[in-house]
C-alpha positions in Angstrom: 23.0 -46.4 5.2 24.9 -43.9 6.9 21.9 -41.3 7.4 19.5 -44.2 8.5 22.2 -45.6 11.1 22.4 -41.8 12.1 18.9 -40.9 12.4 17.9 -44.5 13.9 20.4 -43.2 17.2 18.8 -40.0 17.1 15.2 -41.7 17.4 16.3 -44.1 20.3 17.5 -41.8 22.0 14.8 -39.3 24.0 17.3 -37.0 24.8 18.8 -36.5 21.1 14.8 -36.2 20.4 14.1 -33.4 23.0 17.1 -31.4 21.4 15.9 -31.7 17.7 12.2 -30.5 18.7 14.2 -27.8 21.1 16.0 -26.8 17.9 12.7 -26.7 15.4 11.0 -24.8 18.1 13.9 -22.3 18.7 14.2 -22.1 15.1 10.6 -20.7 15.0 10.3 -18.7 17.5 13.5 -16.9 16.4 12.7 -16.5 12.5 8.8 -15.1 14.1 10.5 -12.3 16.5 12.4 -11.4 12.9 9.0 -9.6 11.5 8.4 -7.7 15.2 12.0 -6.6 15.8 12.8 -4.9 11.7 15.0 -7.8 10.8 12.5 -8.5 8.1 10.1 -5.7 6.9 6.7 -6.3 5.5 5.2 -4.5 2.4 2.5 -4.8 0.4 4.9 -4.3 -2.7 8.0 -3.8 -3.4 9.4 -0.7 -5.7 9.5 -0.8 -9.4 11.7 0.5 -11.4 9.8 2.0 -14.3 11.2 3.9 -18.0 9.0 7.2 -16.7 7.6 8.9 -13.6 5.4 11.8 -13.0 6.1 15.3 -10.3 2.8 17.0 -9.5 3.0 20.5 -8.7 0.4 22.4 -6.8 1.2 26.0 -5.7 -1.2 27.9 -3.4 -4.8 28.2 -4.0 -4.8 31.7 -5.1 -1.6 31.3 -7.2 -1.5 32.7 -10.8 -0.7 30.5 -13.9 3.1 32.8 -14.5 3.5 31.4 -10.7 2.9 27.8 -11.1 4.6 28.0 -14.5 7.8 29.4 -12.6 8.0 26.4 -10.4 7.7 24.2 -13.5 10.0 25.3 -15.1 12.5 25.2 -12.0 11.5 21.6 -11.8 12.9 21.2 -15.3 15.7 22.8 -14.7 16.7 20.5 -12.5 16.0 17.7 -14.5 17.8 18.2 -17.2 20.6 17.9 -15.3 20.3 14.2 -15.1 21.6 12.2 -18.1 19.0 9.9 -17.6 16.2 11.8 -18.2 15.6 11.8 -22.4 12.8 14.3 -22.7 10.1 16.2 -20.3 6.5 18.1 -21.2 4.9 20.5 -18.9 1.4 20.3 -18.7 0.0 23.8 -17.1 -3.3 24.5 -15.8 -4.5 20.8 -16.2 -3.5 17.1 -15.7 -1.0 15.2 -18.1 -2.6 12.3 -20.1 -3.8 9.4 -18.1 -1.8 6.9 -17.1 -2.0 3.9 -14.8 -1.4 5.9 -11.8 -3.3 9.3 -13.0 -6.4 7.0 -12.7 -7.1 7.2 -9.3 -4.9 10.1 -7.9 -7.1 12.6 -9.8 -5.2 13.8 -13.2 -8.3 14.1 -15.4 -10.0 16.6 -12.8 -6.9 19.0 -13.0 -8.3 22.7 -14.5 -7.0 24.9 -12.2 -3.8 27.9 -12.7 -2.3 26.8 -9.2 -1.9 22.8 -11.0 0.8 21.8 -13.2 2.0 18.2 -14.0 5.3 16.9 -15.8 6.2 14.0 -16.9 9.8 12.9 -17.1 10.7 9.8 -19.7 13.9 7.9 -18.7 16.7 5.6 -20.7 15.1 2.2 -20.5 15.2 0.6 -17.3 17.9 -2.2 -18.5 20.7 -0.1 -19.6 20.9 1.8 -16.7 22.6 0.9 -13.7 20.1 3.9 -11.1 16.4 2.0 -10.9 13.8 4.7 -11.6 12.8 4.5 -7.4 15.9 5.5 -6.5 16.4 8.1 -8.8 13.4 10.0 -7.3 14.5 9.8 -4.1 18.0 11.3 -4.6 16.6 14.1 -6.6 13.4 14.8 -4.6 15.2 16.5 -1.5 17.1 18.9 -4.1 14.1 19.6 -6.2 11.8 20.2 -3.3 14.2 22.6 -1.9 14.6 25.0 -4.5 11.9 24.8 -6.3 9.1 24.5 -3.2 9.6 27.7 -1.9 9.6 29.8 -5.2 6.0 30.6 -4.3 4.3 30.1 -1.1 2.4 27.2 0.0 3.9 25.3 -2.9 4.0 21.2 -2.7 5.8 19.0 -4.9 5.3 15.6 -5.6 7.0 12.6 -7.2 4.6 10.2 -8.3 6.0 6.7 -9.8 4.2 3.6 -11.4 2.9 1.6 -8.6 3.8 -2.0 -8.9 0.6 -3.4 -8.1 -2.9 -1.5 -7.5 -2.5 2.4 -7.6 -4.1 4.5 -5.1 -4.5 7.9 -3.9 -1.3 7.9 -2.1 0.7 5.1 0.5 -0.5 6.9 3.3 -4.1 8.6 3.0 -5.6 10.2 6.4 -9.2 10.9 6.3 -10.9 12.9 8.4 -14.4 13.6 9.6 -16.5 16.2 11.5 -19.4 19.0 11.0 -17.2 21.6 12.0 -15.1 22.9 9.3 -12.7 25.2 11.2 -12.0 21.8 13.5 -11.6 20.1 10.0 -8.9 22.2 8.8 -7.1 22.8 12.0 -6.3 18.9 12.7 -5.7 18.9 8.9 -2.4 21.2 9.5 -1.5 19.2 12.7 -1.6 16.2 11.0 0.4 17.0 7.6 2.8 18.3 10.8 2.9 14.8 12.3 3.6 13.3 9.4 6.1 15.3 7.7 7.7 14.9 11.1 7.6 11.1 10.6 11.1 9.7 9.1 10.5 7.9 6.2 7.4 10.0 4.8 8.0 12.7 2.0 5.7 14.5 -0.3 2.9 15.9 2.3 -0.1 17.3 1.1 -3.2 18.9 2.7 -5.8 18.5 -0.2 -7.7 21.5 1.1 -7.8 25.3 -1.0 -6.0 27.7 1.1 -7.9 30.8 2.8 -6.9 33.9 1.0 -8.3 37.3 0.8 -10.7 38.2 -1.9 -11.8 41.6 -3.3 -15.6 41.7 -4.5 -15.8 45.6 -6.5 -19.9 46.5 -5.8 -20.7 49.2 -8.4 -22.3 52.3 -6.0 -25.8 53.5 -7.7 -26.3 56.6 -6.1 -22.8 57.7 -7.6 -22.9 55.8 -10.5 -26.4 58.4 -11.3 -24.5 61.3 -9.9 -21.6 60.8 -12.2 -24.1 60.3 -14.8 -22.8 56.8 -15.8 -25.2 53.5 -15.8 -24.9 50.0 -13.8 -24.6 48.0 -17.0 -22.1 50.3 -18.0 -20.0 50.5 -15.1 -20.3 46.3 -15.0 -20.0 45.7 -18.3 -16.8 47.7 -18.7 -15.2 46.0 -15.6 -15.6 42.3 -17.4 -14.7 43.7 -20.6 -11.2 45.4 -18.7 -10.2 42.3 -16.8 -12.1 39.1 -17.8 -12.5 40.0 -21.6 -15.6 39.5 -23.8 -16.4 39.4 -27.5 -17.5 42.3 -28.9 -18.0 41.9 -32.7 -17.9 39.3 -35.3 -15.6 38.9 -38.5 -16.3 36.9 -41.4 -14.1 34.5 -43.4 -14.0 32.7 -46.4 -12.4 29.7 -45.0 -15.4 29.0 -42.7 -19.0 29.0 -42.6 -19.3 30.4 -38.7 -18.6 33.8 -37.9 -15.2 34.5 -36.1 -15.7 35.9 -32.6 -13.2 39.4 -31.7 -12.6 39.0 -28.3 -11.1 42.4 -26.2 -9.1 42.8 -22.8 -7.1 44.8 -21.2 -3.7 44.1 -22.1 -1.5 42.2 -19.4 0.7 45.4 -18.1 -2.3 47.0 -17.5 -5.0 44.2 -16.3 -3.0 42.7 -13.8 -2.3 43.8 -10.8 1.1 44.2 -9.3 0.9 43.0 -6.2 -2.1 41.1 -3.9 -2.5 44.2 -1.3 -6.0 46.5 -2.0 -3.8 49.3 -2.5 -2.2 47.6 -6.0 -6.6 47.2 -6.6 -7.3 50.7 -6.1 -4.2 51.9 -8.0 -5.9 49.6 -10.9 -8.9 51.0 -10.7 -8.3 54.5 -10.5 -6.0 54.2 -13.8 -9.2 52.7 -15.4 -11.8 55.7 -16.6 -15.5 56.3 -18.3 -17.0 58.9 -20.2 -20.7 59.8 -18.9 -23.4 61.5 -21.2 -21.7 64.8 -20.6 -18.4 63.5 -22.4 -16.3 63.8 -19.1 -13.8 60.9 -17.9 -14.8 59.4 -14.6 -12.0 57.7 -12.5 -13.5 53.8 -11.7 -13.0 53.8 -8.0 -15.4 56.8 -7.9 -18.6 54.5 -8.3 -17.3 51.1 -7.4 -16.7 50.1 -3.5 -14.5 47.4 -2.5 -15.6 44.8 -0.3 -13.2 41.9 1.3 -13.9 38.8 2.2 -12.5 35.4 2.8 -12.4 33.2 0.1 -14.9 30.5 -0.3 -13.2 27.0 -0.5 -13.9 23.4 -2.1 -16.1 21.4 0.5 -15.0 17.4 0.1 -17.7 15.0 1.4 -17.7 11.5 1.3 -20.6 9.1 2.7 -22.8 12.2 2.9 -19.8 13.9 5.8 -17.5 16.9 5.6 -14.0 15.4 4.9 -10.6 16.2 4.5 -7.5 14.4 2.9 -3.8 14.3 3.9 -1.2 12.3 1.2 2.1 11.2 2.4 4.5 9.1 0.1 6.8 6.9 1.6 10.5 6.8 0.5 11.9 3.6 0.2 10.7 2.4 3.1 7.4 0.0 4.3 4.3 2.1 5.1 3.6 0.1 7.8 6.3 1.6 10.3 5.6 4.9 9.7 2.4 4.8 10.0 2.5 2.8 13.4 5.1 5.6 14.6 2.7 8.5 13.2 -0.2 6.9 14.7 1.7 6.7 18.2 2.9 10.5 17.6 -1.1 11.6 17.1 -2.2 10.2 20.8 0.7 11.5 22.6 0.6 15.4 20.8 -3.0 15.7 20.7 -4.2 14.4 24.2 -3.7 17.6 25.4 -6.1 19.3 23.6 -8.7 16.3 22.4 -9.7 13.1 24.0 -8.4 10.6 21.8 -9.7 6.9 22.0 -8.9 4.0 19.9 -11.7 2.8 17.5 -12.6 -0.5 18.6 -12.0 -3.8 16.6 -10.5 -5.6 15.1 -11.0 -5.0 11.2 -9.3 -2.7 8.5 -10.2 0.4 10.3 -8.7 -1.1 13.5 -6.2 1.8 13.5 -8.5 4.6 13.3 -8.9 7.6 16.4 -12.1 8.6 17.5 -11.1 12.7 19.1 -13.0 15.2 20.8 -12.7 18.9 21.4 -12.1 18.9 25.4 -13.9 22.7 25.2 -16.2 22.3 22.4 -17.3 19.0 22.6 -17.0 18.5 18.4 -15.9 15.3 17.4 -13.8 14.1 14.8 -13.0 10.8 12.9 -9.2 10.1 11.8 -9.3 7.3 9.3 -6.5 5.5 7.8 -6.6 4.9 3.3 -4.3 4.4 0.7 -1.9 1.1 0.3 -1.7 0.8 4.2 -5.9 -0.4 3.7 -4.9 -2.0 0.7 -2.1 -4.2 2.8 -4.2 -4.8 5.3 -7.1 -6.5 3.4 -4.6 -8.6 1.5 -2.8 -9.7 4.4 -5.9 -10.2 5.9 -7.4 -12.0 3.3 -3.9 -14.2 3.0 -4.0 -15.3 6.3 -7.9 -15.9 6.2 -6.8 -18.3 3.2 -3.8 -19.6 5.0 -6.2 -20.7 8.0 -9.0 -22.4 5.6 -5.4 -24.3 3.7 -4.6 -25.6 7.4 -8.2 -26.5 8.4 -8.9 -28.1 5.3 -5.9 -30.1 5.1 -5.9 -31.4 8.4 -9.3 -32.8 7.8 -7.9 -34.7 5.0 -5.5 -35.9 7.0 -8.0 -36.9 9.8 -10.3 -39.0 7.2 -7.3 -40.6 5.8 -5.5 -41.8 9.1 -8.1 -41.5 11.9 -5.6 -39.9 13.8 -5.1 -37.0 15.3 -2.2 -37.0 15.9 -0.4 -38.5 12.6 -3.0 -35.2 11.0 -0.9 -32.7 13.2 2.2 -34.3 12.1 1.6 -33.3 8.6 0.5 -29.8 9.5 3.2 -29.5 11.6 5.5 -30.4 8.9 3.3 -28.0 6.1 3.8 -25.0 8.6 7.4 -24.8 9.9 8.0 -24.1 6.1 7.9 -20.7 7.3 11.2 -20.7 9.0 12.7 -20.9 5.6 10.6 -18.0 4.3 11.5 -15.6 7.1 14.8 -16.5 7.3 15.3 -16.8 3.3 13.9 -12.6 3.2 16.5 -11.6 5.8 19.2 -12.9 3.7 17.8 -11.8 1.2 17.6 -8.3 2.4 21.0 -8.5 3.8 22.6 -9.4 -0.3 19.9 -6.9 -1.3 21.5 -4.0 1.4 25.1 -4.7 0.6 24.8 -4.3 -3.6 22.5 -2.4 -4.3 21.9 -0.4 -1.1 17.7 -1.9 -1.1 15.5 -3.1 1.2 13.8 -6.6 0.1 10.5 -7.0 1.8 8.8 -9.8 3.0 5.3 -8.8 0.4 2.1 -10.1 -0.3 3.5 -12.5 -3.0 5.4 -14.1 -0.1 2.4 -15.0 1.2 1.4 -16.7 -1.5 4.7 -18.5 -1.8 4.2 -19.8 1.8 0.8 -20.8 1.1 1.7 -22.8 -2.0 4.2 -24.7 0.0 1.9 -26.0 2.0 0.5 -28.5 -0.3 4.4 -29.4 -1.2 5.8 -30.1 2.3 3.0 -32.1 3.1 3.6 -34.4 0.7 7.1 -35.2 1.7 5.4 -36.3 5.5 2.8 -38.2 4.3 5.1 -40.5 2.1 7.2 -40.8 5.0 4.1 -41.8 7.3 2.9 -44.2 4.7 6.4 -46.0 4.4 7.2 -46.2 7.7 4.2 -47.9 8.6 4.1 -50.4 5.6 7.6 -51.5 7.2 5.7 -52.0 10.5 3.3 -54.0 8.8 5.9 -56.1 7.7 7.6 -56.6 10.9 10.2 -53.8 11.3 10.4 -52.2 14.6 9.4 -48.3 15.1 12.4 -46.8 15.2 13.9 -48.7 12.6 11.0 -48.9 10.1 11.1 -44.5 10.4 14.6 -44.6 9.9 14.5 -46.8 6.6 11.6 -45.1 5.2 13.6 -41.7 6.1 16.8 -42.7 4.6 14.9 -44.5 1.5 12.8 -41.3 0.9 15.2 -38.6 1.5 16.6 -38.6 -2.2 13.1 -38.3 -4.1 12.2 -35.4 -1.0 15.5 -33.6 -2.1 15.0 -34.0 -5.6 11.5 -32.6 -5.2 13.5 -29.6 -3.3 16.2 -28.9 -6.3 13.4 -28.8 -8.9 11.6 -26.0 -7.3 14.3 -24.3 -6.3 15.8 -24.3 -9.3 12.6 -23.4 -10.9 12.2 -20.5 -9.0 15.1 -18.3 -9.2 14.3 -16.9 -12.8 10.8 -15.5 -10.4 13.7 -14.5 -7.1 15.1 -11.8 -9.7 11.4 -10.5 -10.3 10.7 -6.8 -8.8 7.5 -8.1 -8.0 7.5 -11.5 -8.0 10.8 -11.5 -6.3 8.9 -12.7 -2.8 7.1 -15.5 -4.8 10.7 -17.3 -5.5 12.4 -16.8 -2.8 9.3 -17.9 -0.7 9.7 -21.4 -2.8 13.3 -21.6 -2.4 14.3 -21.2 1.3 10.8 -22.5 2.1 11.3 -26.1 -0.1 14.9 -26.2 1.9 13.3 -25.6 5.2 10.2 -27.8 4.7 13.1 -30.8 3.3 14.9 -30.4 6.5 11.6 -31.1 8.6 10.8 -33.8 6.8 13.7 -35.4 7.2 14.4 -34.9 10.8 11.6 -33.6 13.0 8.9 -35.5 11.5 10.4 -38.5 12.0 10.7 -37.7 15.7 7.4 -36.5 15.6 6.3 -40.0 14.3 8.6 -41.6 17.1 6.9 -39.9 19.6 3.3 -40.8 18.0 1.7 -43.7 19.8 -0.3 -43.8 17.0 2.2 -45.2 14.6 2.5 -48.4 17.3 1.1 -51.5 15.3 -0.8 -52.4 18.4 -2.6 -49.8 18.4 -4.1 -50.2 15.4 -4.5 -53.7 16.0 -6.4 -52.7 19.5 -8.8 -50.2 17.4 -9.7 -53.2 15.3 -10.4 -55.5 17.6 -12.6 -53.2 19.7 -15.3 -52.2 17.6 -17.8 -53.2 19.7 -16.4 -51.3 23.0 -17.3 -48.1 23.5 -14.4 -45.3 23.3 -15.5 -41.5 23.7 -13.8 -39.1 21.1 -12.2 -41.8 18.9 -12.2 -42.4 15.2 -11.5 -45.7 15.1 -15.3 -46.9 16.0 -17.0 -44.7 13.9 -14.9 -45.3 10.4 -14.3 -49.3 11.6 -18.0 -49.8 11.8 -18.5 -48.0 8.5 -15.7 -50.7 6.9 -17.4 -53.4 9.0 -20.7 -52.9 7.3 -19.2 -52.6 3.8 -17.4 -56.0 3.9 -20.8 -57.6 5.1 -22.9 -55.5 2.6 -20.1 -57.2 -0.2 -19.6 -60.7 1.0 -23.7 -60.9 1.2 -23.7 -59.7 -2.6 -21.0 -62.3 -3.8 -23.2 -64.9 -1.7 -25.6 -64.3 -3.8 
């Protein structure tokens, strides 16, 4: 009695009605500005905290397998100073087994020295107090730091189980051109941009390095001189420094013949340093004996040629490409890239003309440049999660857009008004106060105990959007009540406030099961979003119900009585743009097309 006495002063007066729709309106505007301004950040997913995590190594192109082997073991050095980690294996030269991420980021395809991979298994995940996330990114800067620069061009990277699709990386640049050398130089001044991006770690150029490389041409004329032959001369340089079999054995214990392969022992076969000095100083160590029976020094016939090394060409959709990977470190992708992206056309416009790629879909934050002196153009495409985001926030709010049509067609069919059908919406939508707000408490409880972010994610959006169909059911029963009252002879005011006051307990009873049903899912790494989408969202969408839409139905000339009464009795008149006619004439004809059957 007291909440209908209280909201029936609030309805007859229009100046306690202008400050509750004031308030709802401030209300939304204020929790919108929260996603623009940081208060609450958007991700695709959150982190997960996982019992195991990958580091992939990758020294320079030209690196041996001792070299990459040194930074491995650096790496595991390191790690087992962590009490943590349980156990560690080292794959060299290739990729480790495949996992879940390994599937896309390229494991399987691993066969080269430079290329290591280890994988690091962790105490399980609920009797430790460190999530796995948050372990790699307090050990990262440490590890990268003495362990990247035991050999140049080194990167190191910490790959963890992605909590929903994997990809190549959070950030993927692509780029496009015909000109190679343009290619790799916006490569480098891109992997610059975004290692000088805060909140991006783990940059990679996925391009071989250029390096120096000694082809030895055997020299015929001396080669004759010296009384020596080609094959010889060839087949003695494989045999010193690749290897080769040379004879067979045989064995009891198998049927095949047992190949006996001969090289050069290590000390001597490999070189000492990269310099054509430390080749020469090989070579010249290395003799044959000609038909005569002397020894002739190997640099004598051979000449040494160098050249610069011939690198992997990537191409996808039939165009030259190249690939830079950033991770991002407990942060959303979506800043980061936004500042990088900001970063690009203010450092390269004084080199390239740089446009914005026009439109408005997934590649919308691409860059068309061109060379201001050569004219060569050049695609920078955006991959990874940031595309990944994108279409599913894309494809959330295309869904969000068809739930809205759809139901305020219902609502139009059902009530013949327009304006009781955008009180329903209205009352379905403004549920998203709650979410907003509900994620920057969230992240605030989040910050203060466990130093995380919580992120407004794509499962948020599907909270939102399940709410939808739940608030709209609280204004619809309050709609329907109020105007059986009117039927029955209550005034407006007071029929909304009774039908308020009389619903209220089954609307927050409706409220307290879901949210009581979702905080199990609010605890949820992943789902997390999903609960506490239902929670603040069921308390935001019970507060509407039971105070704006009832001045929303105040202010409706549609719930008069005499207006329905007036759209009765003027079926034959004729009103432009009103339902009334058309779905009156339709019941007209049905109660004649009845009564004639019961005539007869």
């Amino acid at each position: 009695m007291k909440f209908e006495n209280f909201l029936f002063e609030i309805l007859e007066s229009r100046k306690k009605r202008w400050i509750v729709i004031g308030l709802v309106l401030a209300a939304l505007m204020g929790s919108m500005m929260m996603i623009p301004t940081k208060l609450v950040l958007a991700k695709m997913l959150p982190g997960k905290s996982a019992n195991t995590f990958t580091i992939y190594i990758d020294t320079a192109t030209n690196a041996s397998i001792n070299e990459t082997r040194q930074v491995a073991e650096c790496v595991v050095h390191e790690l087992e100073k962590e009490p943590a980690v349980t156990d560690m294996e080292i794959f060299l030269g290739q990729g480790a087994p495949l996992d879940y991420a390994g599937l896309v980021k390229g494991s399987a395809f691993k066969r080269m020295q430079n290329q290591a991979e280890v994988v690091v298994n962790l105490t399980d995940k609920h009797h430790r107090d460190e999530p796995s996330f948050k372990m790699v990114h307090r050990i990262r800067p440490t590890i990268q730091k003495r362990c990247g620069t035991l050999v140049p061009s080194t990167s190191i990277r910490f790959i963890e189980m992605p909590s929903g699709p994997p990809t190549l990386a959070t950030i993927v640049v692509e780029l496009y051109s015909k000109n190679d050398e343009m290619l790799r130089k916006m490569a480098n001044k891109v992997a610059f941009i975004l290692g000088d991006t805060e909140g991006l770690v783990d940059v990679d150029v996925m391009m071989d390095d250029i390096y120096t490389t000694y082809i030895l041409s055997p020299n015929k004329e001396k080669i004759i001189r010296s009384g020596l032959s080609v094959d010889q001369v060839n087949q003695i340089i494989y045999l010193a420094f690749k290897g080769m079999p040379v004879a067979v054995k045989n064995t009891k214990n198998q049927q095949d013949q047992i190949p006996i392969f001969v090289r050069l022992g290590d000390d001597t076969r490999i070189l000492s340093g990269e310099s054509r000095r430390s080749l020469e100083d090989r070579l010249s160590a290395l003799r044959l004996m000609n038909r005569k029976g002397m020894m002739v020094p190997l640099i004598e016939v051979v000449s040494i040629k160098e050249v610069p090394s011939s690198p992997t060409i990537f191409r996808k959709d039939l165009k030259n490409m190249a690939i830079i990977t950033a991770e991002c470190d407990m942060v959303s992708q979506v800043y980061p890239l936004l500042e990088a992206r900001d970063k690009m056309l203010e450092l390269l416009k004084s080199e390239y003309n740089v446009t914005k790629v026009p439109g408005i879909t997934t590649y919308m934050f691409d860059l068309n440049v061109v060379d201001k002196k050569t004219g060569d153009k050049l695609l920078i495409r955006w991959d990874g999660e940031m595309k990944v985001s994108l279409d599913t926030f894309r494809d959330l709010g295309g869904a969000f857009i068809a739930a809205l049509i759809l139901m305020f067609l219902l609502m139009v069919v059902y009530y013949k008004s327009f304006a009781l059908s955008g009180i329903v919406l209205a009352g379905s939508f403004l549920s998203i106060i709650g979410v907003i707000v509900g994620h920057w408490i969230t992240d605030k409880i989040s910050l203060a105990f466990a130093d995380v972010n919580f992120f407004l994610t794509a499962t948020s959006l599907i909270g939102f959007i399940s709410l939808m169909g739940i608030s709209a059911r609280g204004s619809l029963l309050l709609i329907d009540f109020s105007r059986s009252l009117m039927q029955e002879g209550h005034e407006k005011n007071r029929a909304i406030a009774i039908a308020t006051a009389t619903r209220a307990k089954p609307i927050l009873m409706t409220a307290v099961a879901i949210i009581l049903g979702s905080l199990l899912l609010s605890t949820d790494p992943i789902f997390g979003g999903l609960g506490i989408a239902l929670i603040f969202g069921s308390i935001a969408a019970t507060v509407v119900a039971l105070f704006f839409i009832p001045v929303l139905m105040a202010n409706a000339k549609a719930m008069d009585p005499h207006v329905q009464e007036e759209c009765e009795e003027d079926l034959d008149e004729e009103k432009e743009g009103t339902w009334c006619i058309l779905t009156n004439n339709i019941k007209s004809l049905i109660f004649r097309k009845k009564k004639k059957c019961e005539e007869e």
